[in-house]
TITI-877692 format. One record per residue (C-alpha): x, y, z; residue in three letters; residue number from 1. Coordinates in nm, 3 decimals. Layout:
N
         X         Y         Z   residu   num
         X         Y         Z      ALA   NUM
...
This chain:
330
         X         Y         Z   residu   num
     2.104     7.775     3.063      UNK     1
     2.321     7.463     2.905      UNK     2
     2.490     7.279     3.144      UNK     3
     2.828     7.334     3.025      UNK     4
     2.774     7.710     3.020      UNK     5
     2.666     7.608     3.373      UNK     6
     2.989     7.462     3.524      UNK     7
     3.166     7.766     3.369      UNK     8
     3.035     8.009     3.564      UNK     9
     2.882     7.851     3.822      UNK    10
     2.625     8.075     3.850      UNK    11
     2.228     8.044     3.852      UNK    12
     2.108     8.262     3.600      UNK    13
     2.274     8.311     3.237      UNK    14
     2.281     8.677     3.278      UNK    15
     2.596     8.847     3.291      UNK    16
     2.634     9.241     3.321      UNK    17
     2.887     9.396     3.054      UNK    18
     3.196     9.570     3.177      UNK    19
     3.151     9.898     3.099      UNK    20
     3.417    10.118     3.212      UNK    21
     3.344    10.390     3.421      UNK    22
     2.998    10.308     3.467      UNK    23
     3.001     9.882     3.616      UNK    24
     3.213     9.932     3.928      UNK    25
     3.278     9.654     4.217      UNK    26
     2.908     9.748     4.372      UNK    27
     2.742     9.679     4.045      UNK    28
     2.944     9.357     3.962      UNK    29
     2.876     9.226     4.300      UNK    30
     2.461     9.287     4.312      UNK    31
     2.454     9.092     3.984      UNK    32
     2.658     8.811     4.150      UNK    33
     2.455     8.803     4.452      UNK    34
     2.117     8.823     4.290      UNK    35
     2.237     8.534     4.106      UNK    36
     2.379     8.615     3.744      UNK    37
     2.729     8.657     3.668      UNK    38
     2.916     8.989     3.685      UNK    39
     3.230     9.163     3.462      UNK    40
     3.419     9.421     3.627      UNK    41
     3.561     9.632     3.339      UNK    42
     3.925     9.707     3.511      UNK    43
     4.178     9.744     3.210      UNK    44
     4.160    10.077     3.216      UNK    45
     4.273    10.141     3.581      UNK    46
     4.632    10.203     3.720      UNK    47
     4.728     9.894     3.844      UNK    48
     4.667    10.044     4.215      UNK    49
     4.316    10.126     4.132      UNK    50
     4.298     9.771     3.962      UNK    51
     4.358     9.607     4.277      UNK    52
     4.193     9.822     4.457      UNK    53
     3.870     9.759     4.306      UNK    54
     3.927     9.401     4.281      UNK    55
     3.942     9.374     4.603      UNK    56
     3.623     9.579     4.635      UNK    57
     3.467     9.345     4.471      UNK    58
     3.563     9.012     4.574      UNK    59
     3.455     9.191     4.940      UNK    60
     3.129     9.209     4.812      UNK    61
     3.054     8.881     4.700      UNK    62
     3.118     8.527     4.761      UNK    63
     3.032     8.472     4.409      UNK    64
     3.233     8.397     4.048      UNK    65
     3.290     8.676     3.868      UNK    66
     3.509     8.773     3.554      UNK    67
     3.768     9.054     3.527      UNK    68
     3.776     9.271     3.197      UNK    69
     4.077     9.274     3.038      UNK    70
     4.170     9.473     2.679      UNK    71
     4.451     9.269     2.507      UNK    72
     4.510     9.534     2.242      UNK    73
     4.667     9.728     2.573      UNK    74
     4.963     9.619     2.774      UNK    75
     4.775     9.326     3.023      UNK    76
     5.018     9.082     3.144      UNK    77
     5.084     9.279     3.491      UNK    78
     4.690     9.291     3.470      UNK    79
     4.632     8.935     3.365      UNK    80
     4.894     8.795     3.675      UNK    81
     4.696     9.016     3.944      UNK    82
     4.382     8.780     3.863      UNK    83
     4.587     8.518     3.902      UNK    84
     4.720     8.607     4.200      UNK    85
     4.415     8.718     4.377      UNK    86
     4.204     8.408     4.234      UNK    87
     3.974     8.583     4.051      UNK    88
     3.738     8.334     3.881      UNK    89
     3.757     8.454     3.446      UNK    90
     3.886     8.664     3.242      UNK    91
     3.696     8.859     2.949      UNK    92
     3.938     8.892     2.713      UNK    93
     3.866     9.164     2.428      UNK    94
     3.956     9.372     2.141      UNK    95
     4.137     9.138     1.909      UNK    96
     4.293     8.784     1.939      UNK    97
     4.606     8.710     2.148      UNK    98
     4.672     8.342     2.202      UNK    99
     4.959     8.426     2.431      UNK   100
     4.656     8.651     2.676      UNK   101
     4.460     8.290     2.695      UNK   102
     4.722     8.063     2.726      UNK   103
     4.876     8.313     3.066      UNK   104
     4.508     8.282     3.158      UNK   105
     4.460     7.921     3.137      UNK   106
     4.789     7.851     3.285      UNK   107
     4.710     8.042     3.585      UNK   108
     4.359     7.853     3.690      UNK   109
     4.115     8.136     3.498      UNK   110
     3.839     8.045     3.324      UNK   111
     3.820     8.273     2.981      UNK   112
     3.548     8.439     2.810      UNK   113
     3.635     8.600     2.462      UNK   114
     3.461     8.836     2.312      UNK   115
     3.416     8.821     1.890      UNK   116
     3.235     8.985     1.603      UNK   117
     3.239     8.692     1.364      UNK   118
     3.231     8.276     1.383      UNK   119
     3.590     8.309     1.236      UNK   120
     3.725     8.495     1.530      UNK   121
     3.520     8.277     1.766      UNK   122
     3.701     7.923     1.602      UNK   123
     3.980     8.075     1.679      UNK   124
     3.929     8.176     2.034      UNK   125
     3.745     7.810     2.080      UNK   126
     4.048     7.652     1.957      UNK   127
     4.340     7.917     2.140      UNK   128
     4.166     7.717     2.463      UNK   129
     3.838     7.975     2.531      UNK   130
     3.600     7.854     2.779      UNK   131
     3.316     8.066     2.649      UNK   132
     3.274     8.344     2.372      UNK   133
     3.083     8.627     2.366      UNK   134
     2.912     8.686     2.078      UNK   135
     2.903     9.063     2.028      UNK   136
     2.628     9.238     1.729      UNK   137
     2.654     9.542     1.615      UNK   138
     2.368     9.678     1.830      UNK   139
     2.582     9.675     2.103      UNK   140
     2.606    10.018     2.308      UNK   141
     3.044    10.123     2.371      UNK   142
     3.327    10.027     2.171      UNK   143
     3.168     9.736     1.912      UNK   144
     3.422     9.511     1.750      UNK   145
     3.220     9.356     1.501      UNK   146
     2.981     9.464     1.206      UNK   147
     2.709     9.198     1.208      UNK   148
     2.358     9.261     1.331      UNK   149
     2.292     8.997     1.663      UNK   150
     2.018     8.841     1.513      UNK   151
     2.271     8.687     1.231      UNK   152
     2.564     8.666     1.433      UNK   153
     2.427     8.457     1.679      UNK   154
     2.327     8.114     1.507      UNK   155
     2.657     8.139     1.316      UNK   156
     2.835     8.152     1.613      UNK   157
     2.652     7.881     1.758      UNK   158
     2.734     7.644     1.456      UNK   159
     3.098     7.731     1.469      UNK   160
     3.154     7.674     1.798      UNK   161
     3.166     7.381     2.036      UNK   162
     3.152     7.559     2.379      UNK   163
     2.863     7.851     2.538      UNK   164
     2.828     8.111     2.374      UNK   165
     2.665     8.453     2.529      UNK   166
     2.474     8.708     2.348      UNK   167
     2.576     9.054     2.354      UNK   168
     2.394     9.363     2.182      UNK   169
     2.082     9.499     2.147      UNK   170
     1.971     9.269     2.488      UNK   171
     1.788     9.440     2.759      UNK   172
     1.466     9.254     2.844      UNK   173
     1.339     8.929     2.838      UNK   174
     1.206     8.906     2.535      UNK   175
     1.544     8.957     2.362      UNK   176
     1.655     8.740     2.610      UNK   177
     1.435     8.491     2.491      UNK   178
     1.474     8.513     2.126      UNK   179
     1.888     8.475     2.242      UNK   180
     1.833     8.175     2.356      UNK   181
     1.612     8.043     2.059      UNK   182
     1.903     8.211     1.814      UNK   183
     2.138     7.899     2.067      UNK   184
     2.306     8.103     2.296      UNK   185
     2.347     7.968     2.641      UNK   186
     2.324     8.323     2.795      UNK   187
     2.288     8.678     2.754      UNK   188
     2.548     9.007     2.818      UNK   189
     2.372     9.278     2.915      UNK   190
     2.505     9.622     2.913      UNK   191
     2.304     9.982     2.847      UNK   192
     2.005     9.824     3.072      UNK   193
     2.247     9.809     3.371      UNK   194
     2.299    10.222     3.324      UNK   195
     1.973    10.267     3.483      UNK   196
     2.031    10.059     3.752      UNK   197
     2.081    10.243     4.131      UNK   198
     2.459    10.073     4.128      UNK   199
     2.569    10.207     3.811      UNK   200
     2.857    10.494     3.826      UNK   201
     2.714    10.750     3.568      UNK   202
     2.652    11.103     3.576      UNK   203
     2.261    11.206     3.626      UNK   204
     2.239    11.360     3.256      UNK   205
     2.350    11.052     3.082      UNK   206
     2.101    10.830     3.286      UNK   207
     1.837    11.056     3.217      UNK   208
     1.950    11.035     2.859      UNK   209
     1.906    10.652     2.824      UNK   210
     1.573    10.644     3.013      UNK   211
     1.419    10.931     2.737      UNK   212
     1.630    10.779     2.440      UNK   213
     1.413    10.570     2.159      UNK   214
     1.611    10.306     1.963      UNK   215
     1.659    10.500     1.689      UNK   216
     1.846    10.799     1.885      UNK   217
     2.230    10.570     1.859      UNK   218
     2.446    10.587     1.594      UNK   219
     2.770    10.361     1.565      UNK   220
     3.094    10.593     1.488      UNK   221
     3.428    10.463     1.329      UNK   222
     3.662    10.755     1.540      UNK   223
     3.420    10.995     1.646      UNK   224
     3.524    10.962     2.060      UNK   225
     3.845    10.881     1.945      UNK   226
     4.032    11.148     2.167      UNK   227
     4.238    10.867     2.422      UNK   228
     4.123    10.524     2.278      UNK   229
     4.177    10.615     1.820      UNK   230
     4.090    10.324     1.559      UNK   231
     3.806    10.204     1.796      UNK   232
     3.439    10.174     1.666      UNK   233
     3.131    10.266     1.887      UNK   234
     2.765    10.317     1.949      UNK   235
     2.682    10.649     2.143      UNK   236
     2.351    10.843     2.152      UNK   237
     2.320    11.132     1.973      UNK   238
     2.428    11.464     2.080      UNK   239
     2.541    11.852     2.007      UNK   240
     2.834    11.688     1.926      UNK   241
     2.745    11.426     1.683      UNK   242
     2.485    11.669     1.535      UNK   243
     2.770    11.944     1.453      UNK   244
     3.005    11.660     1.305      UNK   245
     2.723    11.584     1.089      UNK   246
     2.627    11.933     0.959      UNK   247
     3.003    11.993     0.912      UNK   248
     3.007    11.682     0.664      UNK   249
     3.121    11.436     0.841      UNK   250
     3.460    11.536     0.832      UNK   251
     3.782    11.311     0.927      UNK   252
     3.950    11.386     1.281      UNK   253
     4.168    11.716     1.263      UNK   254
     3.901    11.873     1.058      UNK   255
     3.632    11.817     1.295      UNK   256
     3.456    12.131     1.413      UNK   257
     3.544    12.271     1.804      UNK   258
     3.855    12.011     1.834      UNK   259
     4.035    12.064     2.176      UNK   260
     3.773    12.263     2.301      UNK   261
     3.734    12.154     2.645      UNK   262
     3.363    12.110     2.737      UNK   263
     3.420    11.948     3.093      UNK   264
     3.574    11.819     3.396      UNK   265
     3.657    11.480     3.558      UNK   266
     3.615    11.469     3.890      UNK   267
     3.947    11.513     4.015      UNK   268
     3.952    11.799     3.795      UNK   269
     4.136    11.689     3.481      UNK   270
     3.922    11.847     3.121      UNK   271
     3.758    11.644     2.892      UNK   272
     3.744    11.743     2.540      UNK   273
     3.504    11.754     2.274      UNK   274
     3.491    11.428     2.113      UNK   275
     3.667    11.229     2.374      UNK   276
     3.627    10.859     2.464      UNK   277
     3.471    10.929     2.797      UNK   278
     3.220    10.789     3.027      UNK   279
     3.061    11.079     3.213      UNK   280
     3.018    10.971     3.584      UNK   281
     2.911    11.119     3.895      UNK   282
     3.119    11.430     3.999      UNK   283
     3.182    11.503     3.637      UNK   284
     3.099    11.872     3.573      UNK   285
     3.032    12.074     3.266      UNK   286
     2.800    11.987     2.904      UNK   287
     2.760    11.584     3.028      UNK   288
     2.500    11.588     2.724      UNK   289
     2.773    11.665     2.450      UNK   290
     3.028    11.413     2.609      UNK   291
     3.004    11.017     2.454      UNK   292
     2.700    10.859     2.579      UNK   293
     2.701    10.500     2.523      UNK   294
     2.462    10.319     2.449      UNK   295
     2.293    10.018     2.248      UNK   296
     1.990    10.023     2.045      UNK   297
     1.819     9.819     2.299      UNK   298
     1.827    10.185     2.490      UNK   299
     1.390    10.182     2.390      UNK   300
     1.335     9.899     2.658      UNK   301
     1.485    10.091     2.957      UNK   302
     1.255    10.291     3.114      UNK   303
     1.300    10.271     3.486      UNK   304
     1.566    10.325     3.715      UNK   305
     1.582     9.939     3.938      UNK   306
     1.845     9.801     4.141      UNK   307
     2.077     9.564     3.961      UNK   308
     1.913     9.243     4.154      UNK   309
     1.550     9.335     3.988      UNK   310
     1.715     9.420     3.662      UNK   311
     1.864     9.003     3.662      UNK   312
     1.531     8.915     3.833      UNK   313
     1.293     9.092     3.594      UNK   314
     1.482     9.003     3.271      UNK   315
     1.507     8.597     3.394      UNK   316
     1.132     8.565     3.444      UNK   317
     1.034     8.820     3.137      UNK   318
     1.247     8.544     2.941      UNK   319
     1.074     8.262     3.065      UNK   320
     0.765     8.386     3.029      UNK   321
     0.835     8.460     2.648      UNK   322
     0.962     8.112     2.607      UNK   323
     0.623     8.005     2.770      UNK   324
     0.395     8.185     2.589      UNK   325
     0.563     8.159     2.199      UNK   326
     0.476     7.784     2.235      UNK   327
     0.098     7.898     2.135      UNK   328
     0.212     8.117     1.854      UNK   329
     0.368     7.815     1.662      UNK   330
């Protein structure tokens, strides 16, 4: 961990838990915190009532810095001023660049973490007045911005860049932690191995689903979930539904086999539909398995269901024990 990535987040291991909606909530965010890495609470998505509630959750939770997840493609400054007016520590900023997002931040106190798919996007974050950028590869599990791999993206971030930079995509042990750091990053973003851990949200099918999945069992989409968030790429695991958009060619939304059909329930009782942008979490009912299942291609290394605190604990010293023992390969 670099020193300036350091005095950013103030916090003792580079390991910071991706904000994945409707699966990272306040108790997740606040185990990493206290077992010493650095959580994201993934909040854009809320009502600003539920925003604040869960904010709150959080901050109740831990003493610790943490960083709120904010999508600036979505209407944010109401969002971005209730950080600011509950002192909440960063901002991770996402989903296209918007100067005016990091300048509100920045004026109000925040620290601001930016997440990019190429070095072009991250000189321009670094130079809007970023604190840290997140470099995002295409491995990633969820919505993916970029279309370059992590082990190509990373070094050219690197070079580009004067401030941290994290690695997201494709991370979830300590070996890939390790070869992050050797790639230059100054920490890692770690998102499909926190599904299995006891704090995450999700339904019990999809956590099944990631413990059985191999890496080769995601696919990235361009607008298959596209039903509530449209124009956004993704990674998922494959499913009914990906497997009948396949043998039906493929074809573009509108012609897509079984649109509309309703294949579950939310919790409080509102339908999801086939081919919606949804994370399925506890108390949804219905075919969980044919819902979007996110996930990164890092999904082969999770095997076990751990708290969040031995998930940050096991990847730290896995990563240090890589770093130890590629000395004698060299």
């Amino acid at each position: 961990m670099t020193a300036s990535l350091s005095s950013v987040l103030d916090a003792r291991i580079p390991i910071l838990s991706a904000p994945m909606a409707g699966a990272a909530g306040p108790d997740l965010v606040a185990a990493v915190c206290n077992a010493g890495g650095y959580g994201v609470l993934p909040l854009w998505h809320k009502p600003m009532d539920g925003f604040v509630a869960d904010l709150a959750q959080a901050q109740a939770a831990t003493q610790q810095n943490f960083a709120v997840n904010i999508n600036v493609a979505n209407p944010y400054k109401d969002q971005l001023q209730a950080c600011i007016d509950h002192k909440v520590h960063a901002v991770s900023l996402f989903w296209g660049m918007d100067t005016d997002a990091i300048d509100m931040a920045k004026d109000g106190g925040l620290k601001v973490l930016y997440s990019v798919g190429t070095s072009q996007e991250a000189k321009a974050a670094e130079a809007a007045g970023a604190d840290v950028i997140v470099a995002q590869g295409w491995e990633a599990g969820g919505h993916v911005w970029g279309r370059v791999s992590s082990l190509a993206l990373i070094p050219a971030v690197v070079d580009a860049v004067n401030i941290p930079v994290v690695a997201a995509g494709g991370i979830a042990d300590g070996r890939a932690m390790a070869a992050a750091t050797m790639l230059g990053a100054s920490g890692v973003w770690v998102g499909t191995r926190f599904l299995a851990s006891t704090e995450a949200t999700i339904h019990e099918t999809y956590r099944q689903r990631i413990l059985d999945a191999r890496e080769d069992q995601t696919e990235w989409y361009h607008e298959l979930y596209d039903i509530s968030w449209p124009d956004a790429p993704h990674r998922a695991l494959k499913n009914a539904t990906s497997q009948g958009w396949h043998q039906a060619g493929a074809p573009k939304p509108g012609q897509r086999p079984n649109e509309g059909q309703v294949i579950g329930h939310r919790p409080n009782g509102d339908p999801v539909e086939r081919y919606q942008s949804y994370t399925p979490f506890s108390g949804t009912t219905g075919d969980v398995d044919a819902m979007s299942l996110w996930s990164g291609q890092g999904v082969s290394q999770v095997r076990q269901v751990m708290s969040a605190a031995e998930i940050v604990d096991e990847l730290y010293r896995d990563a240090q024990t890589a770093l130890q023992n590629g000395r004698s390969i060299l």
